[in-house]
TIZASE-344714 format. One line per 2 residues: number of its first residue (from 0); for each residue z, y, x of C-alpha. Coordinates in steps of 0.02 Angstrom, whole numbers. Layout:
N
NUM) Z:Y:X | ...
//
This chain:
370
0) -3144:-3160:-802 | -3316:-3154:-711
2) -3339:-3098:-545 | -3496:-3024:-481
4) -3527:-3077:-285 | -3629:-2943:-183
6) -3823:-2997:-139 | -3754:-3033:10
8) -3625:-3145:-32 | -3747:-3232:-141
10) -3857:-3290:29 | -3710:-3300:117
12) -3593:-3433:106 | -3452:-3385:218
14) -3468:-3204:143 | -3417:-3310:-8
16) -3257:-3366:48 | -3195:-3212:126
18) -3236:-3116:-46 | -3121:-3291:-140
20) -2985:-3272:-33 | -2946:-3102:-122
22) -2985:-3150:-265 | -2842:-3279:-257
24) -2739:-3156:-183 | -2742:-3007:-305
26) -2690:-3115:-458 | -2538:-3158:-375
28) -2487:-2999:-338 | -2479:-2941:-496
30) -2319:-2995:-537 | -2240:-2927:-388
32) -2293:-2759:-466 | -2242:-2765:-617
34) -2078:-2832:-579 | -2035:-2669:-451
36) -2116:-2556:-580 | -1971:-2616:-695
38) -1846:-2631:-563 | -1870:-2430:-548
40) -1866:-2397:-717 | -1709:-2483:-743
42) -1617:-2408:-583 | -1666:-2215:-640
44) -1603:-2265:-812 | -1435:-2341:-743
46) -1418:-2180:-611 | -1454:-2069:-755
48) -1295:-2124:-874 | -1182:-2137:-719
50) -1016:-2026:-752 | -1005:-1903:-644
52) -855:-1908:-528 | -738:-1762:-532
54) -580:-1716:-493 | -431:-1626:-614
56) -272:-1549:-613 | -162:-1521:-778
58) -141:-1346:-827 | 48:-1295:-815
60) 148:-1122:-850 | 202:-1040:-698
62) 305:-912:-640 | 181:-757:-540
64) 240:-600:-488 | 89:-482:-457
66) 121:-379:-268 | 58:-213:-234
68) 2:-160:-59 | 25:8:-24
70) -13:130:123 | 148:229:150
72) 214:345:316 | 380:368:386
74) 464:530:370 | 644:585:462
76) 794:621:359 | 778:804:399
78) 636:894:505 | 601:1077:555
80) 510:1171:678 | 608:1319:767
82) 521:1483:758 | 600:1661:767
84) 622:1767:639 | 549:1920:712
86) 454:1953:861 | 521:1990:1046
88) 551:1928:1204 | 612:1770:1249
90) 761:1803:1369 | 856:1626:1347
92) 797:1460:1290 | 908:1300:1278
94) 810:1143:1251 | 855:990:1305
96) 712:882:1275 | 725:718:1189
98) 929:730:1171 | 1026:740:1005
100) 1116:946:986 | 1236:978:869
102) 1225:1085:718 | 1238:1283:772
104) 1187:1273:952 | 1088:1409:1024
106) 911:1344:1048 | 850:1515:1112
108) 880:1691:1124 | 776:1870:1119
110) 788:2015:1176 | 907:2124:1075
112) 969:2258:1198 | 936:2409:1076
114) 1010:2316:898 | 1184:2286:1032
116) 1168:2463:1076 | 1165:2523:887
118) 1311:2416:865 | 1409:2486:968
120) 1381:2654:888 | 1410:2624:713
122) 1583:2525:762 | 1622:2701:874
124) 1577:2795:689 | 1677:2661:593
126) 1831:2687:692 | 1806:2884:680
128) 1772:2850:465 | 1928:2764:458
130) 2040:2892:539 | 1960:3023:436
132) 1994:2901:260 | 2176:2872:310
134) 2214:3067:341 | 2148:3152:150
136) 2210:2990:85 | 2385:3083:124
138) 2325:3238:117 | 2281:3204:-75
140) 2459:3131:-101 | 2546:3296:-72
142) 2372:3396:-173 | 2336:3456:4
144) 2146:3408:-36 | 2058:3391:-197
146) 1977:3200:-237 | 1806:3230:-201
148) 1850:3275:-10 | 1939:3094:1
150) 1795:3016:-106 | 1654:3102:12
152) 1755:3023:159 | 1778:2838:86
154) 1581:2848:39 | 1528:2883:216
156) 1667:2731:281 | 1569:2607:148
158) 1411:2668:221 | 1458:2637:399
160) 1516:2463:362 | 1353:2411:261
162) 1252:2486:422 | 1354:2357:533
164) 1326:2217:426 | 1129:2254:414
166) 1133:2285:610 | 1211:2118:621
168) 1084:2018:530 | 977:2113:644
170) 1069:2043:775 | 1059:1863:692
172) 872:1859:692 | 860:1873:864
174) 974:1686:887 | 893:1549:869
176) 1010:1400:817 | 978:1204:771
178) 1003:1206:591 | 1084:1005:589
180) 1124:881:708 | 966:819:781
182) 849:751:913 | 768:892:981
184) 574:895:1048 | 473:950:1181
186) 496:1132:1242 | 335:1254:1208
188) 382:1389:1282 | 482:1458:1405
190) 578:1619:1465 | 497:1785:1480
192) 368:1746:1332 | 352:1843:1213
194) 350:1766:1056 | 317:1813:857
196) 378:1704:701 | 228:1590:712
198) 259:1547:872 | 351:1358:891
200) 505:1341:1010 | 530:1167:981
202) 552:1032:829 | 699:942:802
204) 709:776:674 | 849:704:598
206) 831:501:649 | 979:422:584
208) 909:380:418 | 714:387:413
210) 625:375:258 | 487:312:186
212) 350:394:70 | 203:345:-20
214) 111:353:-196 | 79:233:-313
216) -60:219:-457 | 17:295:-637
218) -32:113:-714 | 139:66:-598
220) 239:210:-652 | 345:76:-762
222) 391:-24:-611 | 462:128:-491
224) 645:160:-521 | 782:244:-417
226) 874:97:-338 | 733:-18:-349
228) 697:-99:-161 | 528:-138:-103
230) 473:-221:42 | 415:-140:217
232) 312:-200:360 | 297:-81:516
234) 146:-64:600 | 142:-190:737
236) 279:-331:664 | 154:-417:558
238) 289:-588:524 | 430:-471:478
240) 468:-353:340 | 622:-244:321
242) 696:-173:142 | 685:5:81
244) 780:59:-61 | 673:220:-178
246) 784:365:-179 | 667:492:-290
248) 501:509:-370 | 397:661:-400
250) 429:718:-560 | 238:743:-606
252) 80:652:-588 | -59:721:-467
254) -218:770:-596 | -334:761:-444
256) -265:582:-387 | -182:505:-561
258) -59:461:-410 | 152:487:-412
260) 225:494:-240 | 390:390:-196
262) 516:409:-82 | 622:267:-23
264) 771:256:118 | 747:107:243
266) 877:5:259 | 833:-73:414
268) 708:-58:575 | 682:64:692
270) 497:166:714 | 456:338:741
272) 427:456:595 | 254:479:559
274) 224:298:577 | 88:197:467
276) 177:63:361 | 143:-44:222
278) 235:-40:59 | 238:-216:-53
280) 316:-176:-231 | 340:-317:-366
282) 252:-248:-514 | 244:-377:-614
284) 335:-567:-645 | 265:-684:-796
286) 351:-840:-821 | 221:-913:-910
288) 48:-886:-843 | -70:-1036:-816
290) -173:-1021:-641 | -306:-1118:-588
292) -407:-1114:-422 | -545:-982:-408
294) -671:-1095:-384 | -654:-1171:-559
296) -714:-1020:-627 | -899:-1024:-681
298) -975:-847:-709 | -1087:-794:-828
300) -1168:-642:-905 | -1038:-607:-1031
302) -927:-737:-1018 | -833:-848:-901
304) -805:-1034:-910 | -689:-1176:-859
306) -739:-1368:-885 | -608:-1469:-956
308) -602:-1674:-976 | -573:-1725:-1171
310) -601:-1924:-1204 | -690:-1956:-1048
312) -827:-1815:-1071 | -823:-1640:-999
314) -831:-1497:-1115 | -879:-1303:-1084
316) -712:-1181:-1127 | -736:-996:-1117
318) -593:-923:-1037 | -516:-743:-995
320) -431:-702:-835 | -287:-587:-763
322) -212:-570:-611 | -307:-642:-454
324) -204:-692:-296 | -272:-771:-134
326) -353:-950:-179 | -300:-953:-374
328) -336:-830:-550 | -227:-815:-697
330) -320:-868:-848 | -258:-759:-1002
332) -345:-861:-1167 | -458:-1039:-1190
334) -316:-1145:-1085 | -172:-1232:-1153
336) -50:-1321:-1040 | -85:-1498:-1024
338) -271:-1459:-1034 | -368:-1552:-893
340) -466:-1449:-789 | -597:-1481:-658
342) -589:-1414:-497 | -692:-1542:-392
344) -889:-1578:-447 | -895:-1425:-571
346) -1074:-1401:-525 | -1114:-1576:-576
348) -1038:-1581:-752 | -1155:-1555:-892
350) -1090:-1507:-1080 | -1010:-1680:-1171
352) -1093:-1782:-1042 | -950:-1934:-958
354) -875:-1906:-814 | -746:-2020:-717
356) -568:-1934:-648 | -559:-1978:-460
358) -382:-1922:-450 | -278:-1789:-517
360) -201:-1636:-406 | -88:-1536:-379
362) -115:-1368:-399 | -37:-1319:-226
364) -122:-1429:-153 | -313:-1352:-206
366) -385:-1204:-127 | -566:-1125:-124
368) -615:-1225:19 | -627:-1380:-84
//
């Protein structure tokens, strides 16, 4: 190789040697190069065919039971409002607030001065019809009458009687009674009011066995049966949930809501009708469903996937899924128990490319965190 010195290291002689000592230099750093230039190659090459570490567990059946949360409200045994029948003034009114009454006690009372008055003067014309009846009745035994005297008499008796009876229901309307054995509510009005039959007295709710009511989606229609218990949390006991036993169903579904509404008895607990519960009914229990942890799934377009481990390699299987609970999906078709299935370094795998099993898990022991 020849080397061409610059004019100036031509008439200078120390120029010379400080132009030789890199030319000694270079040639012996050549090698140096090459030798990291294949150094590099070789490492990317050896990174590149590395298996990629992953972690599996081994696809199992199980036994799931799918839960429905509902929205449901508490309802007393028996509930009505107390309102007159007719209008008038209120002249007595019996309400012990907050305390259980008996069945037939007189909540409140109008005004019925003039119905008492008629009373009294149809039994005064009943007594007089009767006298009358008894006297052609023996007149007509000796023919001392003929029958349509004692016939005209026994009409106008009937009549009176059917007049007391109407005055009486009169009388009726104007007592207001508690229609079962209750707890009775605030009072709303008082004495000297006067009052029409839209006008509330006071409510009165039957507490002894509340009940429960809420509707459920026609797709669970299958799952509702009279008998059947179902779980209840009250509002404000969120570790604790008390049984409730359906009593009925509505016979029809709602066309606006595709909903049928349930009613069930609880069994246990104590909460104030109208309450806001939550109603947990078992809809559905498969003994043999696989599950796998959500974040196994890989979405696509029109598809989803799982990767499995066959000889050392990890392979692409399109799956379908069911049920999803908390951390973990049911998956319908594409795995087969004892199928190995990734659920750490999913993101790393590539189609039939190696990978290395770090350790196999339970499923219990995965989650979505992971």
């Amino acid at each position: 190789m020849t080397i061409s010195l610059p004019h100036k290291a031509k008439n200078d002689p120390g120029a010379f040697w400080k132009g030789s000592r890199w030319v000694l230099i270079i040639p012996a750093l050549l090698p140096l190069l090459g030798g990291c230039s294949q150094k590099k190659d070789n490492f990317d090459k050896t990174k590149k065919n590395a298996p990629t570490i992953v972690d599996v567990i081994v696809a199992s059946k199980q036994s799931i039971s799918e839960r429905v949360e509902i929205n449901g409200a508490v309802v007393a045994n028996h509930f009505a409002e107390l309102k007159p029948e007719v209008s008038g003034l209120l002249t007595y009114v019996n309400v012990p607030e907050g305390k259980v009454v008996q069945k037939g006690t007189v909540i409140a009372r109008l005004n019925n001065a003039d119905l008492m008055a008629q009373m009294k003067k149809i039994e005064v014309q009943i007594e007089l019809a009767k006298r009358t009846e008894a006297r052609i009745k023996k007149l007509i035994a000796v023919s001392g009458v003929n029958q349509a005297e004692y016939d005209l008499a026994l009409n106008n008796l009937n009549a009176l009687q059917a007049d007391k009876e109407y005055t009486q229901a009169l009388l009726d309307k104007t007592i207001i009674r508690a229609p079962f054995t209750g707890s009775i509510g605030l009072r709303k009005v008082s004495e000297g009011a006067v009052v029409t039959p839209a006008t509330i007295i006071a409510t009165i709710q039957q507490l002894n066995q509340l009940r429960v009511d809420f509707t459920i989606p026609e797709l669970y229609q299958a799952y509702i049966s009279k008998g059947k218990q179902v779980r209840i949390r009250l509002n404000g006991e969120e570790e604790r949930t008390h049984l409730a036993q359906i009593i009925a169903t509505e016979p029809g579904i709602d066309p606006s809501t595709r909903t049928i509404t349930v009613r069930a008895a609880l069994l246990s607990g104590q909460v104030n009708p109208g309450a806001f519960v939550k109603v947990y009914l078992d809809a559905r229990t498969d003994n043999s469903a696989i599950m796998v942890p959500t974040n196994c799934i890989i979405p696509e377009a029109k598809s989803k996937k799982i990767v499995t481990v066959k000889n050392g390699k990890a392979h692409y299987v399109v799956v379908e899924t069911g049920d999803r609970q908390a951390d973990y999906i049911e998956v319908i078709s594409g795995l087969y128990p004892g199928d190995s299935v990734v659920v750490s370094g999913v993101l790393f795998t590539r189609p039939d490319a190696p990978v290395k099993v770090r350790s196999v898990k339970d499923l219990n022991a995965t989650s979505t965190t992971e």
